[in-house]
RODO-2510 file (C-alpha; in nm, 4 decimals, decimal comma):
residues 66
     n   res          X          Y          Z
     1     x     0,0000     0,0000     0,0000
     2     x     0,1112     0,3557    -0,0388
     3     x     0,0460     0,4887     0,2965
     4     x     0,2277     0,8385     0,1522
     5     x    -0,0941     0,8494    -0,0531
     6     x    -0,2919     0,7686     0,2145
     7     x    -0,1658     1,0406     0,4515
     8     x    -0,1276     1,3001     0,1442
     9     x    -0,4960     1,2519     0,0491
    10     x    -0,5736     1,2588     0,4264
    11     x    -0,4240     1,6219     0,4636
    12     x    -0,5029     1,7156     0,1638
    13     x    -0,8652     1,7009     0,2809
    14     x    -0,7530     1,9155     0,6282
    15     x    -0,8571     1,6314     0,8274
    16     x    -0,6455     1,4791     1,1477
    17     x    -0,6284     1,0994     1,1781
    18     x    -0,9006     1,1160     1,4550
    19     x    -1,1469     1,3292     1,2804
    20     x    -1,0823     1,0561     0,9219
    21     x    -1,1493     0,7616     1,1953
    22     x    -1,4210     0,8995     1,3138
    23     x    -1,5606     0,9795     1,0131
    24     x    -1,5561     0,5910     0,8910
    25     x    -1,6050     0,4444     1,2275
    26     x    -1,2831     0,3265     1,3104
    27     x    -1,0231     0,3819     1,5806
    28     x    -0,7004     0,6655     1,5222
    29     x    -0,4868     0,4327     1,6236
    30     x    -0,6229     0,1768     1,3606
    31     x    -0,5946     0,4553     1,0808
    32     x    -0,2320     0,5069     1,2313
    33     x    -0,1453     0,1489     1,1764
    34     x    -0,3081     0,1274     0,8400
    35     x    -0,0831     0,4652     0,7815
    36     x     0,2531     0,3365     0,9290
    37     x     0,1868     0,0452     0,6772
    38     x     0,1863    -0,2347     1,0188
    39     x    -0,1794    -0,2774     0,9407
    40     x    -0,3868    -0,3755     0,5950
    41     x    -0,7647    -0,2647     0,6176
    42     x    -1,0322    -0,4488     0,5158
    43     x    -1,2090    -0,3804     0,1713
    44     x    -1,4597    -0,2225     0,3812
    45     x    -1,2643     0,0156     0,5448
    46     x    -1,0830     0,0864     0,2694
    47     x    -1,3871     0,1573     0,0666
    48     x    -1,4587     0,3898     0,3440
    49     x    -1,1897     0,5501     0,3281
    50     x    -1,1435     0,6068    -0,0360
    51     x    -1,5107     0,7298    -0,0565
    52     x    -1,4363     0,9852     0,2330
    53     x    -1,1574     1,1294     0,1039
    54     x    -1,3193     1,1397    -0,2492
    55     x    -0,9885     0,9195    -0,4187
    56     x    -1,0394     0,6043    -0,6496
    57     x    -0,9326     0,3414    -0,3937
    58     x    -0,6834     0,2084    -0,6243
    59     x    -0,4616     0,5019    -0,6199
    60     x    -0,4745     0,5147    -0,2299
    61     x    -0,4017     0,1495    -0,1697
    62     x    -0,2062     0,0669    -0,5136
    63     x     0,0898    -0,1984    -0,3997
    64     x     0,4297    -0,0612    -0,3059
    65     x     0,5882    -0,1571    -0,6091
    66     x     0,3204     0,0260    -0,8228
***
């Protein structure tokens, strides 16, 4: 995943990691895991997260190596 895309989109948006999580209905220390890259979400919550930030999910959570 590239969590640089993640975060980017995230502050691109002027929101904090608690105000994103609580946006989707997850924890900020979940979306700081899934951020530091030591946690994968599910499709859900990546769905959610894609839709909130208005991003295609693809860009957000395209592999590493992408």
């Amino acid at each position: 995943m590239k969590r640089n895309e993640l975060i980017a989109a995230r502050k691109s948006k002027g929101l904090t990691q608690l105000e994103l999580a609580q946006r989707i209905g997850i924890t900020r220390a979940y979306l700081a895991n899934i951020e530091r890259g030591e946690h994968d979400p599910s499709l859900k919550v990546a769905q959610a997260i894609a839709r909130e930030l208005k991003k295609n999910i693809s860009v957000i959570f395209r592999p590493e190596s992408a």
